[in-house]
N, C-alpha and C positions, 0 to 999 in steps of 0.2 A: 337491589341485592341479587347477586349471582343464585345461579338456581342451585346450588350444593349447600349454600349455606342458609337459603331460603328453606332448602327441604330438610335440613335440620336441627334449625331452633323450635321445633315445634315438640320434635323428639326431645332435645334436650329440657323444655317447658315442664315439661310430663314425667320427666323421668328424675324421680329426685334423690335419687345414687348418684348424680353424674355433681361433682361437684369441682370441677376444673376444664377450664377449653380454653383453647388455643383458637383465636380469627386474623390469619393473617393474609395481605393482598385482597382484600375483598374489596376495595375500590368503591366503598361507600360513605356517602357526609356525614349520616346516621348507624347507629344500633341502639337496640331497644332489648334485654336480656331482662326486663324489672320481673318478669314471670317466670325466670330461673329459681333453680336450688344451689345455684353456683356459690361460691366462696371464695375460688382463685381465678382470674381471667390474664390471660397474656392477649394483647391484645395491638396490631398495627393501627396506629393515630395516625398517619400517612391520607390528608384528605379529612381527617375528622374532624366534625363539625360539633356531634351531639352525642353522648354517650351517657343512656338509661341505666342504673343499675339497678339489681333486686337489695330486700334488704336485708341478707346476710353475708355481702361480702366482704372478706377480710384482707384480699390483697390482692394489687392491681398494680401489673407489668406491662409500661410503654414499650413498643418497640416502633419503629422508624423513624419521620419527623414531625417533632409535637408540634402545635401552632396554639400561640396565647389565645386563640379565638376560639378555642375550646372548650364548650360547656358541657359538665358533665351534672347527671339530676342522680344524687345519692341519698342516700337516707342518715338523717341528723349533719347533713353537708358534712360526709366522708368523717364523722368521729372515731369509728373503727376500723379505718381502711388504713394501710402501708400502701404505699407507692414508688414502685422501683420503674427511675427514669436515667434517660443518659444525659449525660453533660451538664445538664443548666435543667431546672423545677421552675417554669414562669408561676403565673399569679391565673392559675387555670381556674374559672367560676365555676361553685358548686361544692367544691371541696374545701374550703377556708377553717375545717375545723380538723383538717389530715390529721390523722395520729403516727404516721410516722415516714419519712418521704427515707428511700435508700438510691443514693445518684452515684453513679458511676461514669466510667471515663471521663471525668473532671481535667481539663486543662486550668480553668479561670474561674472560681468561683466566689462572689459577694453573699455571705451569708447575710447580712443586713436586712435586704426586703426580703428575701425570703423568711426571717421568721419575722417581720412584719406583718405579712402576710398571713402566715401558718402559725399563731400565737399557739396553739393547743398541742403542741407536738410534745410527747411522751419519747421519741424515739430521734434520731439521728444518727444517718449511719452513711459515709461518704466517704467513695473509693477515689482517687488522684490516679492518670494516666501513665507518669504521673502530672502531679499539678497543683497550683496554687490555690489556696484560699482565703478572703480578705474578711477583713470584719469578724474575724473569730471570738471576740469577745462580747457578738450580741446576743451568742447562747444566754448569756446571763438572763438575758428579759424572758425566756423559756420555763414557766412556774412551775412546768408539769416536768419538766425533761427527764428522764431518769437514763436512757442511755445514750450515749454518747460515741462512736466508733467511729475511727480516721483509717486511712491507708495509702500511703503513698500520697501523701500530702504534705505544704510546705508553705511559704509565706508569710510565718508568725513566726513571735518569739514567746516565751515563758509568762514576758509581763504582759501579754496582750491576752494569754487566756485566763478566764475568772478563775477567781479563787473558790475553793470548796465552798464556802458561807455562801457563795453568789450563785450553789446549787444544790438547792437543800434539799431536793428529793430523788438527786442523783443514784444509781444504785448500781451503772455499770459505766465503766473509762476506758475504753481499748482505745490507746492510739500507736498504731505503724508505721515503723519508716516515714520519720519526722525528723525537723532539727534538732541536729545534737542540743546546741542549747536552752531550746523550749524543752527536749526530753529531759535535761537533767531540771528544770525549776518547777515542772508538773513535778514531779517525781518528788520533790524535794517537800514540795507544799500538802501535796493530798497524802503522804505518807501516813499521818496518825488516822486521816479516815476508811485508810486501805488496811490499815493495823483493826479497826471496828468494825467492817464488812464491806465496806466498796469495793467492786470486783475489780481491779483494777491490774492494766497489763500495758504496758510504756517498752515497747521494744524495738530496735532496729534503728537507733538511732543515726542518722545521716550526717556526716562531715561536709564541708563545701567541696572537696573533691568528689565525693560522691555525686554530690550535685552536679556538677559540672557535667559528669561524666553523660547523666541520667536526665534529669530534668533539665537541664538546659543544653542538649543533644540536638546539633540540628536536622538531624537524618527523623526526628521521633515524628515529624509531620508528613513522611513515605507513609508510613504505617495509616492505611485506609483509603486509598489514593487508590481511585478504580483502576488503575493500567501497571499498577506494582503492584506484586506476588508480597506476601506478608514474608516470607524467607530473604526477598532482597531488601525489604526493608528491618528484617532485623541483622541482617547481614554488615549493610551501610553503617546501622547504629551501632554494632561491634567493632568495627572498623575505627570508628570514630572516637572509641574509648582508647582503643589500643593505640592512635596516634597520640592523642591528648595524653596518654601516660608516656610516651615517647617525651614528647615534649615536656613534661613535667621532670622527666629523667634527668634532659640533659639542661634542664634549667638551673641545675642543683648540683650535676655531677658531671665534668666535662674533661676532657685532657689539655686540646686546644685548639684549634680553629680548622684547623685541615680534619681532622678527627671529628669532630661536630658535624661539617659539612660532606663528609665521610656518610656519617650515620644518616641524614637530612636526606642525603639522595637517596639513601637507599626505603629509606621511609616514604618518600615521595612515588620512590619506582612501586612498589608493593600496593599504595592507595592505588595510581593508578591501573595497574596491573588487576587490582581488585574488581574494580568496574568495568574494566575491560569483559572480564568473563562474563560477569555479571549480566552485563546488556549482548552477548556474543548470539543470546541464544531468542529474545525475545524484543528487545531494542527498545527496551521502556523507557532508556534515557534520552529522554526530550529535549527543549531549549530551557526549559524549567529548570530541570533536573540537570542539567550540564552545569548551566550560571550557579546552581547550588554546591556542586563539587567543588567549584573554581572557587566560590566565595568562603567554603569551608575551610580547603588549601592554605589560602590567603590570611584567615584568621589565626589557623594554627602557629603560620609561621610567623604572624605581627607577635602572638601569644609570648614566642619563645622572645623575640627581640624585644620585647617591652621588661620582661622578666631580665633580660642579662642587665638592659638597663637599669632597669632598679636596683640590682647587685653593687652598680656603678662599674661593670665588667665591659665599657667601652670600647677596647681594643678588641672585643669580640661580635662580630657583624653576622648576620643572618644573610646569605647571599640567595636574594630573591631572585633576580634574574635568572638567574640560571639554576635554579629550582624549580620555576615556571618555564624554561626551556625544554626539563627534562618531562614534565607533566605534559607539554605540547605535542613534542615528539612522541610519546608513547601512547596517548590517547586515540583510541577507535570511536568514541563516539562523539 
């Protein structure tokens, strides 16, 4: 243990005002806090092997990288603790009786063994990056569950989440920015028990263009990528709406072919021109990150051409070549 953090857990031992701390970068397998007056701990898993609690804690904040070989020694195996982790809650020993885990930045999540796992959960609260979640109807095996809160979550429909009876001690429903049509058959079902007290708030419902735009973005994977600024990576992913609405435009609404490809080069000049600047200053754009441009390019215009096709708009062509001409030539990185 580092000598700053070694010189004061002894004060914090002693001192039973102090009821929240922060450990983070301490570059240790262990911590041992069981002789705290603590109740909230944020704390770096990076490295962690063992972590001692006292027995009044009420909530505990992963930060870095958790590893399944984590054992934590809690009192009544973590009945009254919350747990806020990022992305994915493994099957951590010690805590099997969690009362309520809160995961954020979700790309991909299997609710399934987790509440295999976490039978006693009272709480459930789960932010989307956004991102999918699967197995959402194993809430139902949750006896205790009473809240229930999504956001920016997606991968289910209506009939896959349980019905009120299949949660009989429910007491709060927040779900955000969801499928439109899972939003409208919750909404439809739990109606008479949000009329008798279930707190209940169903908003922001998402269309597949939404989705498109959002959730299946493929710039959304810059965002955390140590050598990209968070600005170019939201930048990309705006980019990437505004052509995808491009394209949706002229899937629908078109004059005719010279006009199209009119508008195509000029959407094309603009991506490119965008990136241009973008890397002008710091040159984040890679071999990685080049093949993604290209391959984004590529999709949007198969996008359009697959779309006219469907119309049976035949005599209307997507002129690729020479839209990858114009992308070639004006490219700097």
């Amino acid at each position: 243990m580092d000598g700053y953090t070694e010189s004061i857990f002894p004060f914090i031992e002693e001192n039973p005002f102090i009821n929240e701390l922060h450990i983070l970068h301490h570059g240790q397998t262990m911590l041992d806090i069981s002789k705290s007056h603590l109740t909230r701990l944020i704390v770096d898993v990076s490295g962690l092997k063992e972590l001692i609690l006292n027995t009044k804690m009420k909530s505990l904040n992963f930060t870095g990288e958790l590893s399944p070989d984590l054992r934590i020694v809690a009192y009544e195996d973590g009945k009254c603790i919350t747990l806020n982790v990022p992305s994915d809650l493994p099957q951590v020993t010690g805590i099997s009786r969690l009362d309520g885990p809160y995961i954020r930045d979700i790309t991909e999540l299997n609710l399934d063994p987790l509440v295999q796992y976490y039978p006693e959960l009272s709480e459930l609260r789960l932010w989307g990056k956004p991102g999918n979640v699967s197995h959402i109807e194993s809430i139902q095996h949750l006896a205790n569950l009473q809240t229930f809160t999504t956001y920016d979550l997606f991968g289910f429909n209506g009939g896959q989440f349980p019905d009120p009876e299949q949660l009989p001690k429910l007491t709060t429903l927040w779900l955000t920015s969801l499928p439109a049509d899972a939003a409208k058959s919750i909404k439809t079902r739990y109606k008479k028990f949000a009329a008798a007290g279930l707190d209940m708030e169903i908003t922001k419902a998402r269309k597949p263009e939404w989705l498109a735009e959002n959730l299946n973005n493929p710039f959304r994977d810059w965002d955390g990528r140590d050598h990209i600024k968070a600005a170019h990576a939201k930048k990309a992913t705006q980019l990437y709406k505004q052509c995808l609405k491009e394209i949706r435009q002229l899937s629908q609404d078109f004059n005719n072919q010279e006009a199209m490809h009119k508008q195509l080069v000029s959407m094309v000049e603009n991506y490119t021109q965008t990136f241009n600047k973008m890397d002008a200053k710091t040159g984040f754009i890679e071999t990685v990150e080049r093949e993604e441009i290209y391959v984004v390019l590529t999709e949007l215009l198969d996008q359009l051409q697959q779309h006219l096709e469907l119309r049976q708009d035949d005599w209307v062509k997507v002129n690729h070549e020479e839209l990858y001409e114009v992308f070639d030539r004006l490219r700097d990185f």
